[in-house]
Every structure is written in C-alpha cells, then in structure tokens.
C-alpha positions in Angstrom: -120.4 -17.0 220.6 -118.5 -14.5 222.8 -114.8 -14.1 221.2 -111.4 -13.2 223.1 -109.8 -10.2 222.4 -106.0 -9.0 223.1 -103.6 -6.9 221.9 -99.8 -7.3 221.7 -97.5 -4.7 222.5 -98.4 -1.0 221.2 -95.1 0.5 222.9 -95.4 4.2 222.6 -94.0 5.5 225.2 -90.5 7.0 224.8 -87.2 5.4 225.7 -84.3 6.5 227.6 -81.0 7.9 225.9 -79.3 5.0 227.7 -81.8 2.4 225.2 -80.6 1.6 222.0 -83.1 -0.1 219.6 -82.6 -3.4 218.5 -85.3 -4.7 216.6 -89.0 -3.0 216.8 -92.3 -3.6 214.6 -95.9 -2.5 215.0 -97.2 -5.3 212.0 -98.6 -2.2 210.3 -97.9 -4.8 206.8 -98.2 -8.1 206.2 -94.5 -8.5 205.0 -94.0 -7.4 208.8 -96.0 -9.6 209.8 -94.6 -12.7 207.2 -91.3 -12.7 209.2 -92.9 -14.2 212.3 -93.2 -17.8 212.5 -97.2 -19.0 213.4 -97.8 -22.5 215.0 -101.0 -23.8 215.0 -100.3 -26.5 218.4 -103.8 -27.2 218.7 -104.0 -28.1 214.7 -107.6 -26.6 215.0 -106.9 -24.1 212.0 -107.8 -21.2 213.7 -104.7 -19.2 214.6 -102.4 -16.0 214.3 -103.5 -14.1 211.3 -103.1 -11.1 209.1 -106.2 -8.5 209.1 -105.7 -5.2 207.2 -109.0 -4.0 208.5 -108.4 -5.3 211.8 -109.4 -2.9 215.0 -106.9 -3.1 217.4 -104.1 -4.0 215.4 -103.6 -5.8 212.1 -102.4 -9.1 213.7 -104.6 -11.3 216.0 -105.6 -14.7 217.2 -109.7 -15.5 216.5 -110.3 -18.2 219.0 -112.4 -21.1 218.5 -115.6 -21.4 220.2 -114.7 -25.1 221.5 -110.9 -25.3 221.9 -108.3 -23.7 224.6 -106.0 -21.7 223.0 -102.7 -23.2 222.2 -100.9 -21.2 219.5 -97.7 -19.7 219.0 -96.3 -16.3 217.3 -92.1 -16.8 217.2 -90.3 -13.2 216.1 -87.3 -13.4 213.5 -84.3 -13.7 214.8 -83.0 -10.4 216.7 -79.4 -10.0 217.1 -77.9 -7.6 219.5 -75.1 -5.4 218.8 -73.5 -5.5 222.2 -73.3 -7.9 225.3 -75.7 -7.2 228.3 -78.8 -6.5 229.0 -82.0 -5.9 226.3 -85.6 -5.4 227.2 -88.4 -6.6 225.4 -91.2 -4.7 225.7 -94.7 -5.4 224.4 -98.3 -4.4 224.6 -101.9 -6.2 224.5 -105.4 -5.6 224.5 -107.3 -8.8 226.0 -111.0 -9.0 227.5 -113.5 -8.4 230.7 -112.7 -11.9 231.1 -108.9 -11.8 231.3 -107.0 -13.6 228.9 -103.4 -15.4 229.2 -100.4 -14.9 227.6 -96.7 -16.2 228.2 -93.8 -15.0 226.8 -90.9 -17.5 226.0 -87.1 -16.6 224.5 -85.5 -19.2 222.9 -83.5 -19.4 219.4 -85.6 -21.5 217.1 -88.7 -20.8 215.5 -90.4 -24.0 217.3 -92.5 -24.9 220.0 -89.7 -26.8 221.3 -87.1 -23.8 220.9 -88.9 -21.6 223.2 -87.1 -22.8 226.2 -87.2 -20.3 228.4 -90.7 -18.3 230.2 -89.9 -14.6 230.8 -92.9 -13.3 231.1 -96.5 -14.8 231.9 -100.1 -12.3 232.5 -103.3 -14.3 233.2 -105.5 -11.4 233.1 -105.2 -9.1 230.1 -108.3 -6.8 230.3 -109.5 -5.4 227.6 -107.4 -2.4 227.5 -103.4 -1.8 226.2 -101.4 -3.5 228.7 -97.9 -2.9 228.3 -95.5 -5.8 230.0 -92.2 -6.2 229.3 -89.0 -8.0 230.4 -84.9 -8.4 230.6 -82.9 -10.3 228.9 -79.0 -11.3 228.6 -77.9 -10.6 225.4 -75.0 -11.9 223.9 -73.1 -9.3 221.1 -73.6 -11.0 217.2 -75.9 -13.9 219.2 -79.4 -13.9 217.9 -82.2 -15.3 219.8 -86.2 -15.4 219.5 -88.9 -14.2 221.4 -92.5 -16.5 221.3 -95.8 -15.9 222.3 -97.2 -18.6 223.8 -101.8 -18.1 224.0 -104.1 -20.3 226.7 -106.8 -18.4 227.1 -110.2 -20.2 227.6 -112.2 -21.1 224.5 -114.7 -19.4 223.5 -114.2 -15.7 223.7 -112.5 -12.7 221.8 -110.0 -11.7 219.3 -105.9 -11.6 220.7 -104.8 -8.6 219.0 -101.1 -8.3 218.8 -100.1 -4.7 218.0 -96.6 -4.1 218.4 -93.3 -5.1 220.0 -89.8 -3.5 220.9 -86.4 -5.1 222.3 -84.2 -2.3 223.5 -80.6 -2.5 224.6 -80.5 -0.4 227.9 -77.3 0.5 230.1 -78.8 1.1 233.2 -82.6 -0.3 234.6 -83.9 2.2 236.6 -87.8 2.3 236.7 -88.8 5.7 238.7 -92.8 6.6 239.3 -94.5 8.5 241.3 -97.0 6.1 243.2 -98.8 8.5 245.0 -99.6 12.3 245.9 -99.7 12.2 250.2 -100.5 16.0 250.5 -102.6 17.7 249.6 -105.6 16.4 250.2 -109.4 17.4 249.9 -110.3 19.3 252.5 -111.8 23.4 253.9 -109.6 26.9 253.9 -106.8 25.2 251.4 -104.7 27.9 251.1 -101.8 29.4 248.8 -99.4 27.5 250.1 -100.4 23.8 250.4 -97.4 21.6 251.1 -97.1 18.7 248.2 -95.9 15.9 249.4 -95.3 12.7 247.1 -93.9 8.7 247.1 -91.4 7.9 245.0 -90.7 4.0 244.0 -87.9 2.5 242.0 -89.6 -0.4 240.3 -86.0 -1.1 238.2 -83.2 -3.4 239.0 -80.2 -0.5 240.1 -80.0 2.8 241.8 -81.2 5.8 240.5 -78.6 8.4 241.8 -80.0 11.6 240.4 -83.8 12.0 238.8 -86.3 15.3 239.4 -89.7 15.2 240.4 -92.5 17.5 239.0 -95.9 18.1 240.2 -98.4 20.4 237.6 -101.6 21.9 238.6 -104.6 22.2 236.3 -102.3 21.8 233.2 -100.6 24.9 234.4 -96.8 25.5 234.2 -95.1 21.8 235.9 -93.0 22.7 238.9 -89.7 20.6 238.9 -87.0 19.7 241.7 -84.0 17.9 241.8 -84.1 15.3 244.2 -80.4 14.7 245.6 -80.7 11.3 247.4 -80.5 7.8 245.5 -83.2 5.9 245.7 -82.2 1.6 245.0 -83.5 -0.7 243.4 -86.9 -1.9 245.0 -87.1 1.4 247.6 -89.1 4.3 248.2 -89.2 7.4 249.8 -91.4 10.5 250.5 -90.2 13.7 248.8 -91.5 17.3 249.9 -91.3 19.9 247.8 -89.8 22.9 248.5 -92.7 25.3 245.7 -95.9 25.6 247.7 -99.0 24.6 245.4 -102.1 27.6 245.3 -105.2 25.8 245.9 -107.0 28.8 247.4 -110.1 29.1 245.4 -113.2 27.9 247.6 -115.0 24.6 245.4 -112.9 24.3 243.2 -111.4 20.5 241.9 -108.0 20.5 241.4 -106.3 18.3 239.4 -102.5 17.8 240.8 -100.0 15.4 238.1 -97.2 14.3 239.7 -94.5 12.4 238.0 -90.3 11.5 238.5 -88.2 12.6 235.4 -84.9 10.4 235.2 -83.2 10.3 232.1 -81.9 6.5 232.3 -85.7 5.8 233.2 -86.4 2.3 231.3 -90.4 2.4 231.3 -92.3 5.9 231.3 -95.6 4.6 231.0 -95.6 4.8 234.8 -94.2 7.4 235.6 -97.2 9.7 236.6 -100.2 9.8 238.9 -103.0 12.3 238.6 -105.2 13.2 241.9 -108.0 15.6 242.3 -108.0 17.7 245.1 -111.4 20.0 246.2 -110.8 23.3 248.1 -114.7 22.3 250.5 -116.4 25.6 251.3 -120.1 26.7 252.2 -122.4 27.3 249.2 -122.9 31.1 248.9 
C-alpha cells in the first residue's frame, strides 16, 4: 500500500512590523489540536488525527488504500481585532505524487459553512510548501478557515503542521527572482557588475525596500533602491558595489535578496546562484 503524505502549514518565516498576529498554532498538543473541528465526509473512519510521535507534524490525515480523500479540518473561530485585511498563511508536506488541498473560509464548523475557496494546490510534493492567502476581516467578526483533502486513494500521510492568520497593513511581496550578471565565465575580475530582477508578487506598491547581494557568506552588500516598484511589476537593479570574483576556478556562491520592511512573505525573498571564475588547469 503506498500512503499520502502532506503537511500543513510550518510558517517560520518572520513577519513584517506592519503584521499583527491573530491567531497562530503549530498542533504541538492535542488540546491544540481538540479546538479544530474533524469531518469524516467520506464516513470511511479514517481521517484527521492526533499522533504524538508523528514525523512531520503531530496532526495528519492516513488515507485509505480504497477511498478518495474527502475530509475536513475546520479552525476555531478567529476573530480579528480590526477591519481589513488578514492573511492566512499555512504550510504542507505532501508526496512525489502530488496531493490536493483546498482551502475554504466560512463561519461554521461544517461542511456546509465553508462557503468560500481561497486557496486550492493540486500538487503538494513532498517537501514544506508554504501557501497562503487574503482575507477581509471584519473588527469583533469571527470566521473559520477549513481544509478541504481530495487526494487520490491510496497513498501517504497529510501532515498538517502549523497555521498563522496575520492582520497586515500593507501587501507588499518583494523577491529577488533572479541574479542577471554575473555569470560563469574566463578573466572575472575585481569588479564584476551585479545585476538583479526584482518582482513585487504583493497586491500594492512598494515605495522604498533595499536590495543585498552576499558573496560566499561574506559580509552582505546592501543598497537602497529609490524607485517604486507596483504591484505585479519588475525591474532590473544595478548595483553600484562591484563584486570580487577574481580568483581563477573558483565557485562562487552569490545570494541575492530585497529587504522591505512591510514585506508580507520572506520565504521568497532570496535566490542563490553559483558563479565559476573558468581558467586553464596549471
């Protein structure tokens, strides 16, 4: 029997000072995990479960080796403190087959109270996969969040491992998506221009963030960037600092990343490259 195997929401990376936490649990105890509503839709009695030895995460689905998966994990009610917008923000762990998720708001704990898809992956490899998404929060208005699972039958565990709503001000999502220069290449020099593409993934304009490339773990070199970048854009940035890549055979490893402090997501921030200075054996 092969077995399905996902995992919900580890969000580790750090917030923005513009996010204010709402609610936020990584089922590290049952209790936790005792204020979620499970449904078992498919009435197989295989479902959502509590494991305190369990790999991944202490919360998972064990899928049956004949039926689809049709079960549901509903959060307690989360109420937001002001009006606007809140992101949820979650992280899972599937399989080389790619499992399915959806991700449904709604405000009761029922299959027919998730009213709303936000969210839906079809291929959750087997590796932490952090999705997330917005929603429009009313002040002293709770709502729900539900997991909806139709992954295939017979295949892994659906590991659930933590989950995050976050009120933010601003949604700005700034990554560098690419080093353009330098490049592999012969007689690299001290001075190598570094040239990068910058992307606003988020849903306003960033009107002030840095960018920072670091060589070899070596000291990072940072530079304001003075231009806004909207929502949905990008642009090339050169730096001013020349990068030392001088050394004949050697790999470089250049990180390039965009700081911005009302940055919503800095899971993707960065991108790593390797860079070899070619030269003749000696």
């Amino acid at each position: 029997m092969k077995k399905l195997f996902i995992t919900l929401a580890s969000l580790a990376a750090a917030f923005s000072a513009n996010a204010q936490q709402v609610y936020t649990t990584d089922f590290a105890t049952e209790d936790e995990f005792n204020k979620w509503t499970v449904i078992d839709a498919n009435n197989d009695g295989i479902t959502w479960k509590y494991d305190a030895e369990g790999s991944q995460s202490h919360v998972y689905y064990n899928y049956s080796p004949s039926n689809v998966a049709d079960d549901w994990f509903i959060s307690p009610e989360i109420t937001p403190t002001a009006t606007g917008k809140v992101m949820v923000r979650y992280t899972t762990y599937g399989t080389s087959y790619g499992e399915k998720i959806e991700a449904y708001t709604g405000t009761e704990p029922t299959v027919a109270g998730m009213t709303t898809l936000q969210k839906k992956n079809d291929a959750v490899k087997a590796e932490r996969t952090t999705d997330y998404f917005f929603y429009n929060a009313t002040a002293g208005v709770p709502f729900r969040v539900g997991f909806h699972t139709t992954s295939p039958a017979d295949q892994w565990k659906f590991y659930m491992c933590a989950f995050e709503v976050k009120q933010v001000n601003k949604v700005v999502d700034m990554k560098v998506a690419e080093v353009v220069s330098p490049v592999t290449g012969d007689n690299l020099s001290n001075a190598e221009t570094v040239k990068v593409k910058v992307v606003n993934d988020g849903a306003e304009t960033s009107g002030a963030f840095e960018v920072a490339y670091q060589i070899d773990g070596n000291t990072p070199v940072k530079e304001k960037v003075e231009q806004p970048l909207a929502a949905g854009e990008s642009m090339e940035y050169t730096f001013q600092t020349k990068a030392d890549l001088s050394i004949p055979r050697h790999k470089y490893s250049i990180k390039a990343y965009a700081i911005e402090p009302d940055d919503i997501n800095n899971d993707n921030d960065t991108t790593t490259v390797t860079v070899r200075h070619n030269a003749p054996m000696t």
